[in-house]
C-alpha positions as CSV (number, residue, x, y, z in Angstrom):
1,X,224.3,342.6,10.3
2,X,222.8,339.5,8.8
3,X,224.6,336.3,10.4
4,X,226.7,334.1,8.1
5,X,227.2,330.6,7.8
6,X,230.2,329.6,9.6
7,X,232.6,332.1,11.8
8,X,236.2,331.1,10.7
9,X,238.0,331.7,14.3
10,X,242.0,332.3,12.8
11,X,244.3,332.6,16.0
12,X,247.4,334.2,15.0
13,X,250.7,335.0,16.9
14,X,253.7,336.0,14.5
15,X,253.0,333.2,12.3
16,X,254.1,335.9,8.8
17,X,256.2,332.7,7.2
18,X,252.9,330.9,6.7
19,X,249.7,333.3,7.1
20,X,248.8,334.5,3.4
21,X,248.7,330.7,2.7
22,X,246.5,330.3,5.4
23,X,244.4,333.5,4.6
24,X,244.1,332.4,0.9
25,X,242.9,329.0,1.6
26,X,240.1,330.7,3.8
27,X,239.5,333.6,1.4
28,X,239.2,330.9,-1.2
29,X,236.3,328.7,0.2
30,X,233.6,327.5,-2.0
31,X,231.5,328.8,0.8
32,X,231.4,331.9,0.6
33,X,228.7,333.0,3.6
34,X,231.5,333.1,5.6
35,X,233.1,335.7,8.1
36,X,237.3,335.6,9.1
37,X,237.7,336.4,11.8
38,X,241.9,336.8,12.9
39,X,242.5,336.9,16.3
40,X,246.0,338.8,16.7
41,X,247.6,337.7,20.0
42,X,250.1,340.5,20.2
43,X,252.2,339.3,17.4
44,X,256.0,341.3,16.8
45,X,256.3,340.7,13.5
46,X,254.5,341.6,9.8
47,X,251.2,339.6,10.8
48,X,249.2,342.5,11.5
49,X,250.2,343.7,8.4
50,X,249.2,341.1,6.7
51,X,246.2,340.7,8.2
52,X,245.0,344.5,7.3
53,X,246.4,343.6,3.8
54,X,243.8,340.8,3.3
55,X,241.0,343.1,5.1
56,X,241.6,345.5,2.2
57,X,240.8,342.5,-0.7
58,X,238.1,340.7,1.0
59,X,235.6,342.4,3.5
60,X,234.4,339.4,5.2
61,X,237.9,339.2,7.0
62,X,238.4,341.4,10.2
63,X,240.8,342.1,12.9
64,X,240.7,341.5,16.6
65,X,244.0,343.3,17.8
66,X,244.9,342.7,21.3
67,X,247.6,342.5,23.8
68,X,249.1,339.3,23.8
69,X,247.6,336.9,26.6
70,X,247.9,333.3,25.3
71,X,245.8,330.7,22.6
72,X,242.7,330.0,25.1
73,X,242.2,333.8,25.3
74,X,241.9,334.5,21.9
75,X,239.7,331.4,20.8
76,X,237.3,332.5,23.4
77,X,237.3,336.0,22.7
78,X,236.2,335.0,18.9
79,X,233.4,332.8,20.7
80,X,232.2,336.1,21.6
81,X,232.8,338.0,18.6
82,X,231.5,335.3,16.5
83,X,227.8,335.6,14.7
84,X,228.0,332.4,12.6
85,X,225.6,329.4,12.5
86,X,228.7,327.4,12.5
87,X,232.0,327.9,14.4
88,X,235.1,327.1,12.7
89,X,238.5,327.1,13.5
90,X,241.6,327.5,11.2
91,X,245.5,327.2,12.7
92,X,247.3,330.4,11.3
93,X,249.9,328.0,9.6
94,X,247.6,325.5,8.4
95,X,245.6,325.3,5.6
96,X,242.1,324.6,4.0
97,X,240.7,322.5,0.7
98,X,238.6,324.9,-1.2
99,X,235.7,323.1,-0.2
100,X,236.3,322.1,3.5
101,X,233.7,324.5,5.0
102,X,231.0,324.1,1.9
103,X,231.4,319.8,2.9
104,X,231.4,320.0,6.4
105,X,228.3,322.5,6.7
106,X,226.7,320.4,4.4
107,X,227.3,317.7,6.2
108,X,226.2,319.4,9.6
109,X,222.8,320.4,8.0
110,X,221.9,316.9,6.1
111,X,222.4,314.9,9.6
112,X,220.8,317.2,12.0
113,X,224.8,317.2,13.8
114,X,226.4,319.7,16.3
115,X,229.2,319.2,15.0
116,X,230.8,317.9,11.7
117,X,234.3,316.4,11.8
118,X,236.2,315.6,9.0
119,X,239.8,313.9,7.9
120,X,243.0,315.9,7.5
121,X,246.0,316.0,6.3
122,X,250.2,315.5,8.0
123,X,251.8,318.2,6.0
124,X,255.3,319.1,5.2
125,X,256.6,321.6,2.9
126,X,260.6,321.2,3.5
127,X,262.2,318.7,2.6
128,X,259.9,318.4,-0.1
129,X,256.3,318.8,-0.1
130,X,254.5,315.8,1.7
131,X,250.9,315.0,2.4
132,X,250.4,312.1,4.3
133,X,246.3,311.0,5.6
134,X,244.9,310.9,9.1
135,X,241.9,309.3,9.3
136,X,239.9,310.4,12.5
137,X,237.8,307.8,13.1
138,X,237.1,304.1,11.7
139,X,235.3,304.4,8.0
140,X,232.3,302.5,9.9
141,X,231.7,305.4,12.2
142,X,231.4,308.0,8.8
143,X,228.6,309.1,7.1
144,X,226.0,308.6,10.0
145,X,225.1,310.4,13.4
146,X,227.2,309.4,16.1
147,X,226.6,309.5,19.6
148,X,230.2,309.7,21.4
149,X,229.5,308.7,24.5
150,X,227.9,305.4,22.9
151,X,230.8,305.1,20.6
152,X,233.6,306.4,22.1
153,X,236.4,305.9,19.9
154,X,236.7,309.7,18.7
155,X,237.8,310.3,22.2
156,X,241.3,308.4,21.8
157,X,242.0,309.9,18.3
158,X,244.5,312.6,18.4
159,X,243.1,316.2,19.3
160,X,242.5,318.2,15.8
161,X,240.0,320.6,16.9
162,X,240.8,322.3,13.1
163,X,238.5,320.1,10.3
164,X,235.1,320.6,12.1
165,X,232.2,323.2,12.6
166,X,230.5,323.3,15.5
167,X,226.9,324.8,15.8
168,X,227.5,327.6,17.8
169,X,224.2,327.3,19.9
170,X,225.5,323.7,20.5
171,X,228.2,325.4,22.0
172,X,226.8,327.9,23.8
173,X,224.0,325.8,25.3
174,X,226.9,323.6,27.2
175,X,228.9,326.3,28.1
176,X,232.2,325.1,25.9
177,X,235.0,327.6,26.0
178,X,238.9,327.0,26.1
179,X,240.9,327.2,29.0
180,X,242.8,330.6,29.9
181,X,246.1,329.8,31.1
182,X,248.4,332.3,30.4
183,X,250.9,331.3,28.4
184,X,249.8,327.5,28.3
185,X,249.8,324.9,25.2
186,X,247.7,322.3,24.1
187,X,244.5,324.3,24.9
188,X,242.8,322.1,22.4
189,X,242.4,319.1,24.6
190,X,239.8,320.0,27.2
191,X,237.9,322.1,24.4
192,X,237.5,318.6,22.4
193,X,236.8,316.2,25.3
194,X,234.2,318.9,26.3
195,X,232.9,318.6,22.8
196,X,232.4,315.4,22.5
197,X,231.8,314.7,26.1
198,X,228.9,317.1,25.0
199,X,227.5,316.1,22.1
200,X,224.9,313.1,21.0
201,X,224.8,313.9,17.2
202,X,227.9,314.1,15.5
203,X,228.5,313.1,11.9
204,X,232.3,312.2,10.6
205,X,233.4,313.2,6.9
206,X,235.5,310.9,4.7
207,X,237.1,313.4,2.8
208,X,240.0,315.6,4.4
209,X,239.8,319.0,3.9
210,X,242.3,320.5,6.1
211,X,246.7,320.2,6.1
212,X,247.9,320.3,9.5
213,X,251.5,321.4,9.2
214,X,254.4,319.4,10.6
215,X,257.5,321.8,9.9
216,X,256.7,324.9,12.3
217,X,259.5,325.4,14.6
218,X,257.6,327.6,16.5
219,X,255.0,325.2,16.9
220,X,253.8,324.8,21.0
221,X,254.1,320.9,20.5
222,X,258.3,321.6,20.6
223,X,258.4,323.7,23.6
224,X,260.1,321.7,26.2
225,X,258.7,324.9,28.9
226,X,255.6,323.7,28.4
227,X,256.0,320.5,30.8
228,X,252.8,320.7,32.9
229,X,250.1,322.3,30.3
230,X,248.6,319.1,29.7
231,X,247.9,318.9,33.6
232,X,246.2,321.5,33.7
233,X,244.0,320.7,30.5
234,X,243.2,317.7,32.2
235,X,242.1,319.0,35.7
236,X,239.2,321.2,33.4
237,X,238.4,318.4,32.0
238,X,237.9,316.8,35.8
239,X,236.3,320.1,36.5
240,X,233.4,319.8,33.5
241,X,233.1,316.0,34.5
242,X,232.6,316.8,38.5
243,X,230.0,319.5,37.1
244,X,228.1,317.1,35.6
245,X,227.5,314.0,37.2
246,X,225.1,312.8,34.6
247,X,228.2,312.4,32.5
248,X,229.9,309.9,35.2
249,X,230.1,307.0,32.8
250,X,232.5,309.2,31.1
251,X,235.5,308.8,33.5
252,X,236.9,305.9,32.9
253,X,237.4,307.1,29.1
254,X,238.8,310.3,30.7
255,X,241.1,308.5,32.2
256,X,242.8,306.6,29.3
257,X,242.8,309.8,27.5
258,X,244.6,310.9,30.4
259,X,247.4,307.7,30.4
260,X,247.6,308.3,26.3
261,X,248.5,312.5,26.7
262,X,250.7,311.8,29.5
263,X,252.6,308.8,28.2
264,X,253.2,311.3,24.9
265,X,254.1,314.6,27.1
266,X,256.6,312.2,28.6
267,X,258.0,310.8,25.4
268,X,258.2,314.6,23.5
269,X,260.2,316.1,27.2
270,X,264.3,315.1,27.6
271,X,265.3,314.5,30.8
272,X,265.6,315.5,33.5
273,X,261.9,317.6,32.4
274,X,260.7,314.0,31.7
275,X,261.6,312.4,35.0
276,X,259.7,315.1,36.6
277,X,256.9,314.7,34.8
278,X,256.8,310.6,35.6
279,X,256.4,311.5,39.3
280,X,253.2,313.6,38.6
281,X,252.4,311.1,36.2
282,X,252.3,308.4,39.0
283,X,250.9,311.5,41.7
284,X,248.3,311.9,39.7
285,X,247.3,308.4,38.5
286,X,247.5,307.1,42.2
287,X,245.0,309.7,43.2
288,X,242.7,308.7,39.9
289,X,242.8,305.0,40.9
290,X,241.3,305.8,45.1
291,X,238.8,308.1,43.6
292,X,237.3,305.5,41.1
293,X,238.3,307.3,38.2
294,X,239.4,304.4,36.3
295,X,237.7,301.8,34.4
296,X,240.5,298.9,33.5
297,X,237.7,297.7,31.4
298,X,237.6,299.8,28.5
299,X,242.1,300.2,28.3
300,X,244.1,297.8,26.2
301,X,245.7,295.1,28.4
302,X,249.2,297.2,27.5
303,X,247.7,300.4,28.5
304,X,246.4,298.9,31.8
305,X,250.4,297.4,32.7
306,X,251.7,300.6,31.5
307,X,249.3,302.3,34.1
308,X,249.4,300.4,36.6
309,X,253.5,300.2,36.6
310,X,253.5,303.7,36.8
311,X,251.8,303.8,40.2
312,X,253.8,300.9,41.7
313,X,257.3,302.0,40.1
314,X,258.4,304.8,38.0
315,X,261.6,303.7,38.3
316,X,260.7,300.7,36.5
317,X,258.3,302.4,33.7
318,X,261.2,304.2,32.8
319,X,263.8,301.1,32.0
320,X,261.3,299.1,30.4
321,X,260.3,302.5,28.3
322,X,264.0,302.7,27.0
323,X,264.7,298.9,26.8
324,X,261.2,299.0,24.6
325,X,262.5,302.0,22.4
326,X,266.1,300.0,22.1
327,X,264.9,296.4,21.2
328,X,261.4,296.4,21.2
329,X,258.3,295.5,23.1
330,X,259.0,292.0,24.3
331,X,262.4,293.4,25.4
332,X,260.2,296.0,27.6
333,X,258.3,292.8,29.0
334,X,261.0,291.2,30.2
335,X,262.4,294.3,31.8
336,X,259.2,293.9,34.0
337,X,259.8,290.6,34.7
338,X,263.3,290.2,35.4
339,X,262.9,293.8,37.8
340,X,260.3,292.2,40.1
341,X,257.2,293.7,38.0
342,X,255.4,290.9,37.7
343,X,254.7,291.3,41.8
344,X,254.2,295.1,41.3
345,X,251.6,294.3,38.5
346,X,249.8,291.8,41.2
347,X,249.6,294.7,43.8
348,X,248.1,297.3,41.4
349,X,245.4,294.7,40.1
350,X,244.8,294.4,43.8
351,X,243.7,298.0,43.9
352,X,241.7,297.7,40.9
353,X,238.4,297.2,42.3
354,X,238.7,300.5,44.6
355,X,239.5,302.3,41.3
356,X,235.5,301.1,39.6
């Protein structure tokens, strides 16, 4: 079989509320060297159906049925099945512009990139239909190959694995694949730091071309259960880093990705879930800090007291995190001051230099 363009990887796992959308946007690509490839985790509900529905209009769309074991398992399994230039990946309740794929390859091939990232789309379809824009990266960064690790700042945007290709032999080469956790979420993050921890051409796309729903119930970023998911995403990305020490520089930008993840897991969990997590949170960092994992220098000066209070005092994160959300940041600052965390802030820049 002759190999197409791009390999459109669609993970699905009873998504039927939001799928034909998703299957007509692909269907409907200006690009049409494509193959679909739907990845059915085990789904319960009309998916499959759907899915053999659309394999009976369109014959570049095609069915990998299989017993449900979790999002990392079924991107990885389309890796394989995939015979693409280009990898590209589609969220089963998301959509595409017409010309997303046609822009981005294009894009890929006039830069000489591995991968080609472009801007999206917040969606909401209830209460009323709402687009808002996300721009990935600063509009200086567009247009141009990129070297991450030289320009970091695509690290700290938020993961959105969804508006790029990626040349699969890129891929291959570096031995990028998701993590298989059973039943885990947020299986996106180590895949992207991987990426760009990976790549030294990357060009990023002005346009957005993808609409990254916001009103899925169902969606993993609301599952309280999933407390510890990000931990594990982060120890691959340790993992890949300890593999290749050539990549050491990279740390200390692990790291803040690290503070930014946790500090969100913590703000999405209720309590007592979110107490929990603080103490892993400050396990964790503690552990980062004696191994030299962290470079001070390249965290905002916030970041860096939000950091280094968690080590010292998660007691004290957590009053000046709810006296921030009440009355604001200062308010949060002088929760520090007037609890003694001035002195705990002294202590933790004492241990600075053993965390270089």
């Amino acid at each position: 079989m002759s190999e197409p363009v791009v390999s459109l990887l669609v993970p699905i796992y009873n998504v039927e509320r939001y799928l034909r959308e998703c299957l007509d946007s692909a269907c409907a690509q200006t690009l049409r060297d494509i193959e679909i490839i739907c990845l059915n985790d085990g789904s319960t509900d009309s998916s499959p159906d759907i899915i053999r529905e659309y394999m009976q209009r369109d014959e570049r769309v095609r069915m990998v049925d299989k017993a449900n074991s979790g999002y990392g398992s079924s991107m990885n399994r389309g890796l394989a099945e995939a015979r693409g230039r280009y990898i590209g990946i589609l969220e089963s309740d998301d959509f595409f512009e017409p010309n997303a794929l046609e822009l981005l390859v294009n894009a890929a091939e006039k830069h000489d990139a591995q991968v080609a990232k472009a801007n999206f789309w917040f969606y909401w379809s209830v209460p009323q239909e709402k687009n808002e824009l996300f721009e990935v990266v600063p509009k200086k960064m567009t247009d141009r190959p990129v070297n991450p690790t030289e320009e970091p700042d695509i690290f700290y945007a938020k993961p959105s694995i969804w508006s790029a290709v990626y040349r699969r032999d890129f891929l291959e080469q570096h031995g990028i694949d998701f993590l298989e956790t059973p039943g885990a979420s947020f299986q996106d993050s180590a895949f992207n730091f991987k990426v760009w921890a990976s790549a030294d051409r990357v060009v990023f796309v002005r346009d957005a071309v993808l609409h990254y729903r916001q009103d899925n119930e169902a969606s993993s970023v609301n599952s309280p259960s999933k407390v510890y998911c990000i931990c594990d995403e982060h120890a691959e990305m340790d993992r890949f880093l300890e593999a290749h020490p050539e990549k050491s520089v990279l740390w200390g930008v692990k790291e803040k990705v690290k503070l930014d993840n946790y500090l969100w897991n913590y703000e999405r969990l209720a309590s007592p879930l979110n107490e929990e997590f603080l103490q892993r949170m400050q396990e964790e960092f503690k552990a980062d800090l004696e191994a030299g994992r962290v470079d001070f220098d390249v965290f905002e000066p916030w970041k860096k007291e939000d950091f280094l209070i968690i080590c010292e005092s998660p007691e004290l994160f957590k009053a000046g995190r709810a006296s921030s959300a009440a009355k604001g940041a200062l308010s949060k600052a002088r929760c520090y001051v007037q609890e003694g965390g001035i002195s705990l802030l002294v202590r933790g820049l004492a241990r600075k230099t053993k965390g270089r």
